[in-house]
N, C-alpha and C positions, 0 to 999 in steps of 0.2 A: 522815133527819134534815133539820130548814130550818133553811137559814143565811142569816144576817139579815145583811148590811153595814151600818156603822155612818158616820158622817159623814169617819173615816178611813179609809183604805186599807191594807187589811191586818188591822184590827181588827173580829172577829166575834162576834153572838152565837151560839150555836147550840144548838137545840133536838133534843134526842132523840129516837127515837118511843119513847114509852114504853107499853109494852102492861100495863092495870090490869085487876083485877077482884075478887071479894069476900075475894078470899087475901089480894091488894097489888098489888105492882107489878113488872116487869122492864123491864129498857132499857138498852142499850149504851151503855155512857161511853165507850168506844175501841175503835174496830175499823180499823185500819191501812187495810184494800183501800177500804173505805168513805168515810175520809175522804182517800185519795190520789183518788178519785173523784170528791170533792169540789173536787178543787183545792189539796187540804193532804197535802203527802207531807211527813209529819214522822220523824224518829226520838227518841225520847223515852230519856231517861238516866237519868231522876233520878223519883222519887215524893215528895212533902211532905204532911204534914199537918198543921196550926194548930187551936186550938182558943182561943176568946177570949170573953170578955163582952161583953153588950152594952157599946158604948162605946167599946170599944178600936178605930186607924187605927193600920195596919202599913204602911212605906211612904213614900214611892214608891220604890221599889228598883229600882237595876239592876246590871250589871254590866257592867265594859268598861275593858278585853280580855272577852272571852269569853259575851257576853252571850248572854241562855237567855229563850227562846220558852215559851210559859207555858200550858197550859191547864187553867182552874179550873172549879171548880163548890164549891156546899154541900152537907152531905148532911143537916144537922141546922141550922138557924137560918136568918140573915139577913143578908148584906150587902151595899153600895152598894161595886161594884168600880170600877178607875177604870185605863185606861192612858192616857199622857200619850208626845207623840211626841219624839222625841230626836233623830231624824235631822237632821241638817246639810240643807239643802237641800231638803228636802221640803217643798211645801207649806202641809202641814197645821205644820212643827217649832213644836212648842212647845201645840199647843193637844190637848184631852181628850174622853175618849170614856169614858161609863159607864154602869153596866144593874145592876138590881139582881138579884140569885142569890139563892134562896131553895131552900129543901128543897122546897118544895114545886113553886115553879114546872121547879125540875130545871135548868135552862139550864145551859149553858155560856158561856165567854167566852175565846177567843181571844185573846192581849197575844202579837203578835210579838217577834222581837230589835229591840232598837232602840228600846225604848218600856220610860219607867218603868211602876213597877206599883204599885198598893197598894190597901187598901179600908178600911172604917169596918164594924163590926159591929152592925146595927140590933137584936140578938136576943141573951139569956143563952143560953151554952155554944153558941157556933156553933163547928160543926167544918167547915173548909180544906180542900179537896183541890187539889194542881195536881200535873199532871204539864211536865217543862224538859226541854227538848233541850239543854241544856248543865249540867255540875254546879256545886254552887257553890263559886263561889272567893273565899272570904272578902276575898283581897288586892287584889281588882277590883271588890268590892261597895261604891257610893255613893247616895245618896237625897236625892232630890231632897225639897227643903221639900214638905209636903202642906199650906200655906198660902199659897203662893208669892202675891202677887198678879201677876205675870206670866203665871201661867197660870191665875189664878182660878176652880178649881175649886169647885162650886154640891155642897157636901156634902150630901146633903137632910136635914140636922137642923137647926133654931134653934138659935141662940147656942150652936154647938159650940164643946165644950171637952174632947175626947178624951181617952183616956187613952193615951201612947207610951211608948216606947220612950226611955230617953236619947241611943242611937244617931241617932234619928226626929229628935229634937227641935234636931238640930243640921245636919240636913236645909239642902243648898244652895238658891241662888236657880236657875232656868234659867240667867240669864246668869252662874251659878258652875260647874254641872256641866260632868263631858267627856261631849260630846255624839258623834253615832253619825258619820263623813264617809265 
């Protein structure tokens, strides 16, 4: 697999090898030795799957206490993923890293603990994969505004006007959420 570092620390995209040919295709989305080899010794708890229209932004979600380490990919559509940094003292706190996931391109994307999550669906019937190292705990789950201008994420649509969540839409500023210390 290549793993591509992004402008944050911590946050990757990563590229499968996917072996094609006139049947389709195969390729590991998870192999434990492989990516403890890489540098990612994870344990993984939890499987999710989403499925959304074009249009829909899920997000920015996190959790804390207990916040959960994320890795997504598409397997059917399109979209513009986004983790935004939470950590107290970091840095990068507060500022965004995103890559678009597509079925086709296959990628992954790495969102460590510590870091909101969300995405925008560029494509009709996209289907969500992540696997979390932590499960979720409704009573710790907060989300940061996906408008915030504090952290001014560059959504690649014109004059977006998503469709959310009621939860979403009431989405804190940065300087409201509990951040990671």
């Amino acid at each position: 697999m290549n793993i591509i570092e992004t402008d944050i620390e911590g946050v990757l995209i990563i590229e499968p090898r996917v072996f094609g040919d006139e049947r389709g295709f195969f390729m590991e989305t998870w192999n434990e030795g492989a990516f403890k080899e890489a540098g990612l010794d994870l344990t993984f708890v939890q499987d999710n799957h989403s499925r959304s229209q074009k249009g829909v932004l899920r997000g920015l979600h996190f959790q804390n206490p207990g916040p959960q380490g994320k890795l997504v990919r598409v397997t059917n559509g399109a979209v513009f993923d986004v983790a935004v940094d939470l950590r107290e003292g970091s840095p990068t706190f507060g500022k965004w890293a995103g890559v678009e996931l597509t079925a086709e391109n296959k990628r992954m994307f790495w969102v460590p603990e510590g870091f909101a999550h969300g995405f925008l669906t560029l494509a009709d019937d996209t289907d969500f994969l992540y696997k979390c190292t932590a499960p979720y705990a409704p009573g710790s789950e907060h989300t940061l505004a996906w408008n915030d201008p504090g952290v001014g994420i560059d959504w690649p649509v014109a004059n977006l006007d998503p469709i959310i969540s009621e939860k979403d839409a009431k989405g804190l500023s940065l300087s409201d959420v509990p951040v990671f210390s």
